[in-house]
C-alpha positions as CSV (number, residue, x, y, z in Angstrom):
1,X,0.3,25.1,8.3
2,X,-3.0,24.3,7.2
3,X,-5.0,21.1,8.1
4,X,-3.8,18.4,6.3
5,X,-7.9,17.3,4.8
6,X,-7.8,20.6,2.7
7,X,-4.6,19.9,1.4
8,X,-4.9,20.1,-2.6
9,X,-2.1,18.0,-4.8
10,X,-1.3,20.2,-7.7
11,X,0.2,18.3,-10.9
12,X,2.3,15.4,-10.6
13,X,6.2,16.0,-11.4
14,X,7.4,12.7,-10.5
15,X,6.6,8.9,-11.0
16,X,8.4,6.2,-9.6
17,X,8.6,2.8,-9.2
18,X,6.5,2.5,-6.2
19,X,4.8,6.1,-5.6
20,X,3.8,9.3,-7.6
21,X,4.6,12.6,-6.2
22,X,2.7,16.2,-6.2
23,X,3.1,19.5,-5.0
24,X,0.5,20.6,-2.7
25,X,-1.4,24.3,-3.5
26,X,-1.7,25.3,-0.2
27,X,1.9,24.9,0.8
28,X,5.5,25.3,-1.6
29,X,7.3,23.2,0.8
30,X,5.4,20.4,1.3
31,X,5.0,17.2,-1.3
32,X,1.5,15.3,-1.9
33,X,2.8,12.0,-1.9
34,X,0.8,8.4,-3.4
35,X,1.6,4.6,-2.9
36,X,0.9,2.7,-5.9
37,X,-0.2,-0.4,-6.2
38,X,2.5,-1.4,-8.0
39,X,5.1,-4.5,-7.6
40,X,8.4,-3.8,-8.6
41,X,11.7,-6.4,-8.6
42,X,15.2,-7.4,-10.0
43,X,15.6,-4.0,-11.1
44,X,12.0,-3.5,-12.4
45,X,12.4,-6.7,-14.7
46,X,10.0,-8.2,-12.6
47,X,6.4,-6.4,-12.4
48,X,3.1,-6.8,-11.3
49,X,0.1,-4.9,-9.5
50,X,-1.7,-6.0,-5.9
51,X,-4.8,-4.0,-5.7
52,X,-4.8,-2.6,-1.6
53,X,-0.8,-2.7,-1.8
54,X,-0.1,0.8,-1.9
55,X,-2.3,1.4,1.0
56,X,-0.6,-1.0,3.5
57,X,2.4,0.5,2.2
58,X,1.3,4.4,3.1
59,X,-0.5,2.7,6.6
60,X,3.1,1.1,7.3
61,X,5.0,3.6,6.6
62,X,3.2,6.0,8.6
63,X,3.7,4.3,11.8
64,X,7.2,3.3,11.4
65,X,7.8,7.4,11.1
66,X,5.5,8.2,13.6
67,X,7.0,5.6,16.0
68,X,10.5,6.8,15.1
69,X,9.5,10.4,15.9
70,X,8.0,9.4,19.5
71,X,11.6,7.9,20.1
72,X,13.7,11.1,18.7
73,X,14.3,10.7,15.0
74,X,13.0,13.1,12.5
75,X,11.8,12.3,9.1
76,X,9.6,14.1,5.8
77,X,6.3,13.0,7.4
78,X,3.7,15.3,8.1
79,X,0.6,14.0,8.2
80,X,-1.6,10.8,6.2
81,X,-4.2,12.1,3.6
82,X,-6.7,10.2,1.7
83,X,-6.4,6.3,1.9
84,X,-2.8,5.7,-0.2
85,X,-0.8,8.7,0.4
86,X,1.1,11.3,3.2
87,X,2.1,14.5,2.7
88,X,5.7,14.8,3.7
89,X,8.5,18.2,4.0
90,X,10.2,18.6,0.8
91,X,14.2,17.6,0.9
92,X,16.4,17.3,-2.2
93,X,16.8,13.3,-2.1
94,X,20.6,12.4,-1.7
95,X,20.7,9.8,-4.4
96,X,22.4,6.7,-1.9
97,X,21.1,3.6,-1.2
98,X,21.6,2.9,2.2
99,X,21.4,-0.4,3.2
100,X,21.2,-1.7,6.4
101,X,22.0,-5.8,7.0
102,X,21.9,-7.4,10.6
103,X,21.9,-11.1,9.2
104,X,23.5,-13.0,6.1
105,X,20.7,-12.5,3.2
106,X,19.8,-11.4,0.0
107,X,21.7,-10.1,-2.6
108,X,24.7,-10.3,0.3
109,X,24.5,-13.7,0.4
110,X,24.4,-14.6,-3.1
111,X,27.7,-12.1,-4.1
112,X,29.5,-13.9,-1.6
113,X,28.1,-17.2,-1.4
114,X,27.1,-17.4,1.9
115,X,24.4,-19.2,3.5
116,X,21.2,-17.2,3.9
117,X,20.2,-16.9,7.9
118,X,23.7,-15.9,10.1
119,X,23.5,-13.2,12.3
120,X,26.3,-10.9,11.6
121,X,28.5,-9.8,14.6
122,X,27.5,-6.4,14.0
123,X,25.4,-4.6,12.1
124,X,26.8,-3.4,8.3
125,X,25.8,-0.4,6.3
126,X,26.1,-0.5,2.6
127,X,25.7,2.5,-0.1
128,X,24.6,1.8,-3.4
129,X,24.3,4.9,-6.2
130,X,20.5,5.2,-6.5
131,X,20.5,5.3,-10.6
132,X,18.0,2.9,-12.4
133,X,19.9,2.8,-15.2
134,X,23.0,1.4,-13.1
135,X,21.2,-0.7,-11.6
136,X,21.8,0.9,-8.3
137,X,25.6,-0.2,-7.9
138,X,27.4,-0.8,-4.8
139,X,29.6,1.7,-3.7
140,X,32.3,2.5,-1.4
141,X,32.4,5.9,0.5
142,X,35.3,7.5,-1.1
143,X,33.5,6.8,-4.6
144,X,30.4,8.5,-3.0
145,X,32.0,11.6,-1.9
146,X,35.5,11.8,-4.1
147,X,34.0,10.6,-7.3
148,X,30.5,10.7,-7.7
149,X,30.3,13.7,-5.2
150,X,26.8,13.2,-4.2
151,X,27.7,14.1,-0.2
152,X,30.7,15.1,2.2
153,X,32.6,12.7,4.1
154,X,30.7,14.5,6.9
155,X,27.5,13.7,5.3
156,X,28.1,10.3,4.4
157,X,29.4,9.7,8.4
158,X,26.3,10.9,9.6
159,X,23.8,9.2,7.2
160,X,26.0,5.8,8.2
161,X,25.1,6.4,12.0
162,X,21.7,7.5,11.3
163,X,21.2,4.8,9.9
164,X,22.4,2.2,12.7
165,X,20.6,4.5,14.9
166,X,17.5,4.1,12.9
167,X,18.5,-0.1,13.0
168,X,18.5,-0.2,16.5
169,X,15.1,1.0,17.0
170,X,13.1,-0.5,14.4
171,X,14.4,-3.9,15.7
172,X,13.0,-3.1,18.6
173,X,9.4,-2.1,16.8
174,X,9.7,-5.2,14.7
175,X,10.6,-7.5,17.4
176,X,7.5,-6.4,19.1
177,X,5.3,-8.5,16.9
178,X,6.9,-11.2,16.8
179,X,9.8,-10.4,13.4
180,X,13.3,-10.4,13.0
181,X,14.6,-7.5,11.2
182,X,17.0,-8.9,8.6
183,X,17.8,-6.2,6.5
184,X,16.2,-2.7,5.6
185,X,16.6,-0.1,2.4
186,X,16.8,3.9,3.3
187,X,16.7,6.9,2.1
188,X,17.9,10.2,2.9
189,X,17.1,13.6,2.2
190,X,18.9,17.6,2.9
191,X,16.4,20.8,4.1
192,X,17.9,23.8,2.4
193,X,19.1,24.7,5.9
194,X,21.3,21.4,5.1
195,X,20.0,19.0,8.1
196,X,19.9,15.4,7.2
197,X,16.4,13.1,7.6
198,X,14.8,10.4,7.1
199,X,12.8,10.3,3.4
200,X,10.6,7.8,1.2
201,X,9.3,5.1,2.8
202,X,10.0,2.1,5.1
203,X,8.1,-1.2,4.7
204,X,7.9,-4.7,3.4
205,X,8.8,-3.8,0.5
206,X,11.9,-2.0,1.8
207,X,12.4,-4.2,4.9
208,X,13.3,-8.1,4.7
209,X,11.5,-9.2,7.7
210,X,11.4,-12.9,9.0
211,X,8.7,-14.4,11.7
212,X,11.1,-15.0,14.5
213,X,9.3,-18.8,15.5
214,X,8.6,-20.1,12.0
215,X,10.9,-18.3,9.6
216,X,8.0,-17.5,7.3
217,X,9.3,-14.1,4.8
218,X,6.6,-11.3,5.5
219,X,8.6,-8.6,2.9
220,X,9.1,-8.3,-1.0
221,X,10.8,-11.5,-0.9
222,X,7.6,-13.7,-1.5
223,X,7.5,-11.7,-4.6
224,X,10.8,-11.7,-6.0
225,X,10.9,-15.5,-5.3
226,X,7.3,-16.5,-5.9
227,X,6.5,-17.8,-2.4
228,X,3.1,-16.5,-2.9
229,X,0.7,-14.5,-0.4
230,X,2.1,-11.2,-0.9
231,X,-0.2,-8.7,0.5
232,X,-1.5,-11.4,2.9
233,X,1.4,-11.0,4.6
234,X,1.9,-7.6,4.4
235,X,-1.3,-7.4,6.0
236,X,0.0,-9.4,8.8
237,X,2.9,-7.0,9.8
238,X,0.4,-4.0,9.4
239,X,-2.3,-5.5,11.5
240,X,-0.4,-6.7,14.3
241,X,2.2,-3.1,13.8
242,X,-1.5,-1.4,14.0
243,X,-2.7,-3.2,17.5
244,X,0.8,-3.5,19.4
245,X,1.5,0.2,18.3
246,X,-1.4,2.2,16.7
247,X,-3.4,3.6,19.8
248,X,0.1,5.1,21.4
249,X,1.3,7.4,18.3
């Protein structure tokens, strides 16, 4: 593999919400991939654009996957290039949702009328059918692998234990600065050999994330409910994510 400074992105095939995505010239099975700037909730109805959001979002990610790696999980990550983007393995996405909840919040709480803020006995995992014009609905498994057929009951077993897997240790990295880990958004993508990893991205925009002493949102939530200070604190969980964790990955 060559060194990831002379890797070239070729033409972009794919725009998203929050990144852009490129081939790279030097390499077929590797993707050139670029944070945006870009704000994105209630199903894109809400919009906006924070200059220096993308790259906390790439310098987050980064060392969430690198972190994960030093402790046995595997994900797309390769290597960081430029000052927004990462070049990551190319995996056909499998188009789930999966959402991880360790306390009453969010969307969960409002569909059920609960109280934001109760720890739940045990950690959940939901699926949702990643299509934007659905708006990402919740499903059950049987509809993901009987109806919509997007994986095998095998595959949807093992994406649900990576993903409490995944839980376990990222409340661990969290914790170590000081947040609770409320809930978290992932996805998941297939090698052609078929193995399962990690893919996209995981940070405050995926990650609800509460200050454990004060209770002060550090996540997408300050957007979506106009608390102000958005990339403020998404500075704050990359600055102290950078000096409790940076110099050992």
């Amino acid at each position: 593999m060559a060194h990831p400074a002379s890797f070239t992105k070729t033409e972009m095939f794919y725009e998203g919400k929050a990144k852009r995505l490129f081939g790279v010239k030097e390499d077929a099975s590797l993707i050139y991939q670029e944070f945006k700037d870009s704000l994105t909730a209630l199903n894109g109805i809400k919009k906006s654009e924070m200059s220096g959001k993308g790259i906390l979002n790439r310098d987050i990610s980064s060392l969430v996957f690198r972190y994960l790696k030093k402790h046995g999980q595997s994900s797309h990550w390769v290597a960081d290039i430029g000052v927004n983007a990462m070049v990551t393995k190319k995996v056909k996405i499998i188009p789930l949702e999966v959402v991880v909840r360790n306390v009453v919040a969010g969307s969960l709480a409002k569909k059920l009328n609960q109280e934001e803020g109760r720890d739940l006995e045990k950690a959940i995992v939901d699926l949702h059918f990643k299509d934007d014009s659905l708006s990402d609905p919740f499903i059950n498994d049987d509809q993901a692998v009987h109806v919509l057929k997007v994986a095998t009951e095998v595959e949807v077993k093992k994406i649900k234990s990576m993903a409490l897997e995944i839980n376990e240790k990222l409340k661990t990295l969290f914790l170590g600065i000081g947040l609770k880990l409320v809930d978290f958004k992932l996805e998941f993508g297939k090698f052609e050999n078929g193995e399962i990893v990690l893919a996209d991205e995981i940070s405050p925009d995926t990650c609800r994330l509460w200050d454990v002493k004060t209770g002060e949102k550090r996540d997408k939530d300050r957007f979506r409910r106009d608390l102000g200070d958005v990339l403020e604190n998404y500075r704050i969980v990359w600055n102290d994510l950078n000096k409790k964790y940076g110099t050992g990955l």
